[in-house]
C-alpha positions as CSV (number, residue, x, y, z in Angstrom):
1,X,6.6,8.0,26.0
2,X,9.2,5.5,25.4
3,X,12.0,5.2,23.0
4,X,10.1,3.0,20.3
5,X,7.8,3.4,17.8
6,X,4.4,2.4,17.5
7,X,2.9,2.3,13.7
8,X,4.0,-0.7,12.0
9,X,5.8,1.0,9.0
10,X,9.9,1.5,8.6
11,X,12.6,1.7,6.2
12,X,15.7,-0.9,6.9
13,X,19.2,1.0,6.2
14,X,21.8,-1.7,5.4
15,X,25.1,-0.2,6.3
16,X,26.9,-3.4,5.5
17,X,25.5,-2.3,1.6
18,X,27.0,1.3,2.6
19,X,30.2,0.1,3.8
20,X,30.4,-2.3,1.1
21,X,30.1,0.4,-1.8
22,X,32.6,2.9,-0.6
23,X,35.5,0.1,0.0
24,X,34.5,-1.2,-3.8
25,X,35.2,2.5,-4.8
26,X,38.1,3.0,-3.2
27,X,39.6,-0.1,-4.9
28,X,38.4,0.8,-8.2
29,X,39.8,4.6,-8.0
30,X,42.8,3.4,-5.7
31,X,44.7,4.3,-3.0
32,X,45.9,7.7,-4.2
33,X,42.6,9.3,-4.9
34,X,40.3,10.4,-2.1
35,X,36.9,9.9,-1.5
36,X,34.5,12.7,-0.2
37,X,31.3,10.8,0.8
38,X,28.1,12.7,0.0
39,X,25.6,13.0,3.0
40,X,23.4,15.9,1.7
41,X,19.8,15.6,2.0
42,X,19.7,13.5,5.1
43,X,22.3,10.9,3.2
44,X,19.5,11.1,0.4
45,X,17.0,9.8,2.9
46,X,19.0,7.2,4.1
47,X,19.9,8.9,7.5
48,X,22.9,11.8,7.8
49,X,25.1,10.6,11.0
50,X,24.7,6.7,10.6
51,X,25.8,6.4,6.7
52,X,28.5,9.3,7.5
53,X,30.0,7.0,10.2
54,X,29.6,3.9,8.2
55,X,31.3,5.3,5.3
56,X,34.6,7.0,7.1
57,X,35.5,3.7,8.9
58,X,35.0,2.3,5.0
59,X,38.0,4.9,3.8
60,X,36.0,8.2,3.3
61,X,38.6,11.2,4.2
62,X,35.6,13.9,3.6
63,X,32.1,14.3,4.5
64,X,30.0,16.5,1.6
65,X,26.6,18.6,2.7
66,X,24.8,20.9,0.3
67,X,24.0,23.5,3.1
68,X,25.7,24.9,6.4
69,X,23.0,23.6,8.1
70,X,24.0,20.1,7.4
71,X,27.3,20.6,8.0
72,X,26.4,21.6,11.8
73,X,24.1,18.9,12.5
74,X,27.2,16.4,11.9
75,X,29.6,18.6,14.2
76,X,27.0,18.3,16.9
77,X,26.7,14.6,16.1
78,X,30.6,14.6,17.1
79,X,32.0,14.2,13.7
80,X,35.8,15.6,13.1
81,X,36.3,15.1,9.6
82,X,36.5,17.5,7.3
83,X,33.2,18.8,5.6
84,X,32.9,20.2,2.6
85,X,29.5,22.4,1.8
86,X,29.0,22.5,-2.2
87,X,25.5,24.9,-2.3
88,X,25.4,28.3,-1.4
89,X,26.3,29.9,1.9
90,X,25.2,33.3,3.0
91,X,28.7,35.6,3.1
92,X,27.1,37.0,6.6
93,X,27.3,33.2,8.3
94,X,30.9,32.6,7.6
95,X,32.2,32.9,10.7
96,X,29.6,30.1,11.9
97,X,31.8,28.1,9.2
98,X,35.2,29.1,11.0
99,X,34.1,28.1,14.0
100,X,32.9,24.9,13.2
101,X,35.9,24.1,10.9
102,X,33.5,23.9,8.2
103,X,34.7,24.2,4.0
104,X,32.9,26.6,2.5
105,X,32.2,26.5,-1.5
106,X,32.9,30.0,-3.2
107,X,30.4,30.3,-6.1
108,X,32.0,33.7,-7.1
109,X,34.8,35.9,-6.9
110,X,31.8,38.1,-5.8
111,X,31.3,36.5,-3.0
112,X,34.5,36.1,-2.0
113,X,35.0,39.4,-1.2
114,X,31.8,39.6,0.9
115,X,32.8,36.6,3.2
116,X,36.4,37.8,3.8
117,X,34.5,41.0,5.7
118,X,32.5,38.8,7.6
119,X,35.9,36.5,8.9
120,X,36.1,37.8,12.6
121,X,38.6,35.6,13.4
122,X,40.3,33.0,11.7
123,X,40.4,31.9,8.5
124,X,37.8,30.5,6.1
125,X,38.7,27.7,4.3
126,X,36.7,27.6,0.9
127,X,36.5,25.3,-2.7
128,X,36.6,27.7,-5.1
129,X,33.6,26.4,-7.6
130,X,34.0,26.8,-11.6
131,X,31.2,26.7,-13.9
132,X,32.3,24.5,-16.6
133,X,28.7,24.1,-18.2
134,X,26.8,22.8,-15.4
135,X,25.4,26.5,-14.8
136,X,24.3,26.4,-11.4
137,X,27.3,28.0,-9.4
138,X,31.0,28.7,-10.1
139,X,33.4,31.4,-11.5
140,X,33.2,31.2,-15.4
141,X,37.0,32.3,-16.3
142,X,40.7,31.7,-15.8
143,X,40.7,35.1,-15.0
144,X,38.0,35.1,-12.3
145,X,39.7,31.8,-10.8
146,X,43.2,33.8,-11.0
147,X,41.7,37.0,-9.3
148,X,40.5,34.7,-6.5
149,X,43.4,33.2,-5.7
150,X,45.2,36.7,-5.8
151,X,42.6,38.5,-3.4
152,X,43.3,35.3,-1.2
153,X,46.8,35.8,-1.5
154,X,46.5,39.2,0.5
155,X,43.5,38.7,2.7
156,X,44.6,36.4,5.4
157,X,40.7,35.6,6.8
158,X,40.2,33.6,3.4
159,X,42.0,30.5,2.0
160,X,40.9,28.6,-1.0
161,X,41.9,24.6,-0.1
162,X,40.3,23.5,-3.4
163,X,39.0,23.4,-6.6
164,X,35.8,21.6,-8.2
165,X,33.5,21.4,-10.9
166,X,30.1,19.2,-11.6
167,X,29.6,17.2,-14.9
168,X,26.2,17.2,-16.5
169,X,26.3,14.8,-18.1
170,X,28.5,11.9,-16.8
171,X,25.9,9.7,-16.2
172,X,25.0,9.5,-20.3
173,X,26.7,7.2,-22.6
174,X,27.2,10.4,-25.1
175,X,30.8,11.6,-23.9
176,X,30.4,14.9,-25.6
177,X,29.4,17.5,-23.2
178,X,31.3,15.5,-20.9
179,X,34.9,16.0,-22.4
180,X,34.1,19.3,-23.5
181,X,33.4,20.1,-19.7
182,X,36.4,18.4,-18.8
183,X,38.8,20.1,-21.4
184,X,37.8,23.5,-19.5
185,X,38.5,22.2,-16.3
186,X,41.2,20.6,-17.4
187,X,42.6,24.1,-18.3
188,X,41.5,26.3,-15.5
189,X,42.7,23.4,-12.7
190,X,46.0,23.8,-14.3
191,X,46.3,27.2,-13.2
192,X,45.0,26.4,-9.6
193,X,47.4,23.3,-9.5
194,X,50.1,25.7,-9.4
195,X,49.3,26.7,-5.7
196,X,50.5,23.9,-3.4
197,X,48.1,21.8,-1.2
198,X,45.8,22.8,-3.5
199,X,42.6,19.6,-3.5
200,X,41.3,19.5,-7.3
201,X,38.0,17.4,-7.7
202,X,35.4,17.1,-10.3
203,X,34.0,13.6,-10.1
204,X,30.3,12.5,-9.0
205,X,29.6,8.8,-8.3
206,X,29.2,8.3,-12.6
207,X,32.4,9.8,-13.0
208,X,34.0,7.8,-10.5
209,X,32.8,4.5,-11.8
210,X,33.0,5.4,-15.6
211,X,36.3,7.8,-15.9
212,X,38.7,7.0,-12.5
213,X,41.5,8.2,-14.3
214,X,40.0,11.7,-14.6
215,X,39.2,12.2,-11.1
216,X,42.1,14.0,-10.0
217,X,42.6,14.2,-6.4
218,X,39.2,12.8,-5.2
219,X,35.9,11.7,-6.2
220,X,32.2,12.8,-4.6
221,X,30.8,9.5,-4.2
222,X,26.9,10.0,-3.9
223,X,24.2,8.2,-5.2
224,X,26.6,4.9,-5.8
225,X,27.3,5.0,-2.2
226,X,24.0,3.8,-1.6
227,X,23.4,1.1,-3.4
228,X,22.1,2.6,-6.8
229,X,23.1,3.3,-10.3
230,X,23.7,7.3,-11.5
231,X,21.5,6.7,-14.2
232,X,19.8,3.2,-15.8
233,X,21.9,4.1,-19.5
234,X,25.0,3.1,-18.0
235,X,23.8,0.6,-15.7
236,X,24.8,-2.2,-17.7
237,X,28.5,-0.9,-17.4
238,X,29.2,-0.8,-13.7
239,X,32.6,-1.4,-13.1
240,X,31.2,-3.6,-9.5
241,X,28.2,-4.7,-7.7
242,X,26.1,-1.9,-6.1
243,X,24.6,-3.4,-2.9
244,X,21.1,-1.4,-2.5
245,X,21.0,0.2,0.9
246,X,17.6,1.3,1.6
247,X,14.0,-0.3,2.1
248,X,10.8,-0.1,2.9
249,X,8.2,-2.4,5.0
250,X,4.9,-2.3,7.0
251,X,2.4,-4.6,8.1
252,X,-1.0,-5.8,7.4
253,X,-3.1,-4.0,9.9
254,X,-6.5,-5.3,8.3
255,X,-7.8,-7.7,6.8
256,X,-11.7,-8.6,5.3
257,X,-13.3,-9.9,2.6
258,X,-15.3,-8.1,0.1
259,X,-17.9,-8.9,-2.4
260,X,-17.4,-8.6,-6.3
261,X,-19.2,-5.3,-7.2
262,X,-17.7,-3.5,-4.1
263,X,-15.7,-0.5,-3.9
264,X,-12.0,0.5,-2.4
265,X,-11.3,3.9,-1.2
266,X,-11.3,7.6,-2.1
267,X,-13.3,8.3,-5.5
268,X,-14.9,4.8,-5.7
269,X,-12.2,4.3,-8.2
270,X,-11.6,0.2,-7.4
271,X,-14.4,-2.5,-8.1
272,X,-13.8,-5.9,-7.1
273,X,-14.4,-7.7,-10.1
274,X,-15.2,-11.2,-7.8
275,X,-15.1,-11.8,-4.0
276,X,-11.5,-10.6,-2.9
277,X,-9.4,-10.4,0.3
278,X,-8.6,-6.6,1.0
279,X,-5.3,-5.7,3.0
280,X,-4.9,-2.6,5.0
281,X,-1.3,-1.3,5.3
282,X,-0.5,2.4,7.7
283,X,1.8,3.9,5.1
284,X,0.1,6.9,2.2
285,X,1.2,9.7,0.8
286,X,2.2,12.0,4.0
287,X,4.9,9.2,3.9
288,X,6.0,10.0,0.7
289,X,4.3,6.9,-0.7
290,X,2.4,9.0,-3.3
291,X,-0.8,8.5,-5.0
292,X,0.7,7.4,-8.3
293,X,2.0,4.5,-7.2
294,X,-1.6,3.3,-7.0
295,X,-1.3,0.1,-8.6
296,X,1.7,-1.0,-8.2
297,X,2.8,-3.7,-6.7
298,X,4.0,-5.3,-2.9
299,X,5.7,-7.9,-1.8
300,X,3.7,-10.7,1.0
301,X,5.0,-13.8,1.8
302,X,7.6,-13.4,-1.5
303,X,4.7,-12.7,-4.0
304,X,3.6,-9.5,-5.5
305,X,0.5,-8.0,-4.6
306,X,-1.3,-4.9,-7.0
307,X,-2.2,-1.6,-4.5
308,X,-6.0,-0.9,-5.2
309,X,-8.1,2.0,-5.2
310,X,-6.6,5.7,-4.5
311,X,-3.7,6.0,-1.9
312,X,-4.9,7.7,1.1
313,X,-2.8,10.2,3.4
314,X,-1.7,7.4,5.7
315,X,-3.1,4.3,4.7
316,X,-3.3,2.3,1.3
317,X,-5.3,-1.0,0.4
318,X,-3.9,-4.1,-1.4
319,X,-5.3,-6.8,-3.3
320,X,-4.6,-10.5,-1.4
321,X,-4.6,-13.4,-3.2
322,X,-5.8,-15.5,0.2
323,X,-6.5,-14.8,3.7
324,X,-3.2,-13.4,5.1
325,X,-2.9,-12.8,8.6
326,X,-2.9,-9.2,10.8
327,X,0.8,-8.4,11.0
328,X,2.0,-9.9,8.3
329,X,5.4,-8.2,6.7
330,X,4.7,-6.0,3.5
331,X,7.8,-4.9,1.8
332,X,7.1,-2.2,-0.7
333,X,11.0,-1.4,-1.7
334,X,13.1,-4.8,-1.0
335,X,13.5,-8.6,-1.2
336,X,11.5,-10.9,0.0
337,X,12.0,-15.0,-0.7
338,X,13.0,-14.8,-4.6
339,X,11.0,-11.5,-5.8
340,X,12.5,-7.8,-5.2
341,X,11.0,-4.7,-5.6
342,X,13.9,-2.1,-6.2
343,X,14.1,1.8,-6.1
344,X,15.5,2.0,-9.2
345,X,11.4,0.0,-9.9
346,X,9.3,2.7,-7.9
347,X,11.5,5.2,-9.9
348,X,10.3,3.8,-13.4
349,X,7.0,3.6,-12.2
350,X,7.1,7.7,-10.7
351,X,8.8,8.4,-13.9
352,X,11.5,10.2,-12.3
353,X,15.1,9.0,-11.1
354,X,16.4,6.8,-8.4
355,X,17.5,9.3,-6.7
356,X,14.2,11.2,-5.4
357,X,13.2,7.6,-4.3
358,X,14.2,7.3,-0.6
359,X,14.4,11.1,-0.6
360,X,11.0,11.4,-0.5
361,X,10.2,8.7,1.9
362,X,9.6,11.2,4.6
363,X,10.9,11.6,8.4
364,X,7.9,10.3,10.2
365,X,8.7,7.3,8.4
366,X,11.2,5.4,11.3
367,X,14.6,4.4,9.8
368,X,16.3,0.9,11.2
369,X,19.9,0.7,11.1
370,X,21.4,-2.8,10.3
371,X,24.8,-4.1,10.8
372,X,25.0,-7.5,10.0
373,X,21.7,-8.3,9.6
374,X,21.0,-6.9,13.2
375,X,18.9,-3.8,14.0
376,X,21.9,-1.7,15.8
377,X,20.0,1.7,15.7
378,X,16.9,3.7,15.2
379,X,15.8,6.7,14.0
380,X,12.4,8.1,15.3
381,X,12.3,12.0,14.6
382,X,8.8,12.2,15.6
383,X,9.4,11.1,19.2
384,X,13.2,12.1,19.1
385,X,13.5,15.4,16.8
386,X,17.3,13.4,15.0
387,X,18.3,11.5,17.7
388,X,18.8,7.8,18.3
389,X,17.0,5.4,20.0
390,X,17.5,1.7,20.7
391,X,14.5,0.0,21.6
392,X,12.4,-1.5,18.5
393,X,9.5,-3.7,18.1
394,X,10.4,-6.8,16.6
């Protein structure tokens, strides 16, 4: 079958932009705080193994999953580093965790309990999580966190290596919730600091670039690592340049000429309104590309062109403003010549958040990794499940 791909749509991952946003981090947070760089979610679409490796040789100490699941995928990639799971394991897999070397997160003194029975051999190593008015996971009390560490303290098959919460609200310029979250942490980590080698963390990517000083021991760099900002309201008040990591292309696979009075795909919902040039592109909503983008715009030849008519499953039409040429480059999230179409754009247009952006842009969409401006990898998981491939068409 060959190790290429043959549909003319991709995303580009810049790992320079990767690379380039950790190493700012580090500098702002310096030396003495960690960073734990946040892969969940398939590196938030970006691609799990490729940004993980891009952003330890940048000064990440810790890889971060959301699910055990994760974590294994980067162990059988070959990765050594410590990883850190923050969602919710089953007590049962455990050993799977101690196996691997693999952090657990302890959502509960609860559950604690029910791992430690489950530790054949070994010892589990765990972040105890606190609930400081996130309300997701996390023990609730000093005295929850100080029964934890006690039943630790006599149950060998468990040790708790750290400590974390998650703000809510960091990412808003209304400090509020924010301090009052970090007063109780404040309080509770104080009891846990008295444990040596204890790691104490609370900071996401906003609380990194906004509050470095309250980071403690390490920040969770995550959305920031790729390029984007945690939320538009503090945009304006980025400590550094955020180099945008991810985007999207395809080709014009074709072309015709239609009369005024005509109609463009599903529900007749398009009229030419005079004799136009119709452009075909392969990328629809199966791609994550979704129908309510209709209308929005592309980039061809460094000008923006409006999507007409309904997005289909695979394919979506735009309006040319002259003849263009079958294969001509269409970049829906990027730069091309002097106009840019960012995610933080298609999120404003989705109405959602940045973040759900290249999250949604799904697997059978091939990623290209770039170093240098040079395609060094790709990623086809329809032909290669997850693994890499080096052949490309240009």
């Amino acid at each position: 079958m060959g190790n290429s791909f043959y549909r003319d749509t991709w995303a580009e991952i810049d790992l320079d932009a990767i690379y380039s946003n950790v190493k700012s981090m580090k500098k702002h947070i310096g030396e003495n705080t960690q960073l734990i760089a946040v892969v969940k979610a398939n590196a938030y679409g970006h691609g799990d193994t490729e940004v993980a490796k891009a952003a330890l040789e940048a000064g990440a100490g810790m890889l971060a999953v959301a699910f055990l699941d994760e974590a294994l995928v980067l162990r059988d990639a070959g990765f050594e580093a410590p990883i850190l799971v923050m969602g919710a394991s089953r007590p049962k897999d455990v050993q799977i965790a101690v196996d691997q070397n693999i952090i657990l997160t302890a959502p509960s003194f609860e559950w604690l309990t029910e791992a430690e029975k489950n530790v054949h051999k070994g010892t589990l190593s765990v972040h105890l999580k606190i609930d400081t008015g996130m309300g997701r996971l996390g023990v609730r009390s000093e005295e929850d966190l100080q029964q934890a560490f006690k039943f630790t303290e006599g149950n060998p098959g468990v040790k708790i290596e750290g400590v974390f919460t998650h703000f809510a609200t960091a990412d808003e310029l209304d400090t509020a919730y924010f301090n009052k979250q970090y007063a109780v942490f404040t309080s509770m980590a104080r009891m846990a600091a008295q444990y040596d080698g204890v790691m104490i963390h609370c900071g996401n990517s906003a609380t990194g670039l906004r509050f470095p000083e309250k980071l403690v021991h390490a920040v969770r760099l995550g959305i920031s690592m790729y390029g984007l900002s945690p939320s538009m309201e503090i945009k304006p008040e980025l400590p550094y340049e955020l180099k945008e990591a991810f985007s999207l292309h395809s080709k014009l696979v074709h072309v015709k000429k239609i009369s005024k009075g005509e109609k463009v795909s599903y529900g007749a919902t398009y009229t030419a309104e005079e004799d136009e040039w119709i452009g075909t592109i392969p990328i629809g909503y199966a791609d994550g590309w979704v129908r309510r983008l209709r209308e929005s715009d592309v980039l061809i030849d460094g000008e923006r062109m409006p999507i007409v008519g309904r997005i289909c499953m695979d394919q979506c039409m735009v309006k040319l403003s002259s003849y263009k040429e079958i294969g001509t480059k269409v970049t829906l999230i990027g730069r091309q010549k002097d106009e840019c179409i960012s995610v933080d754009e298609v999120a404003e247009r989705l109405e959602t958040i940045n973040y759900e952006v290249p999250c949604t842009i799904t697997l059978r969409v091939p990623r290209m990794f770039l170093k240098n401006k040079s395609i060094i990898e790709v990623r086809n998981s329809l032909f290669c499940g997850m693994k890499k491939v080096t052949d490309c068409p240009e």
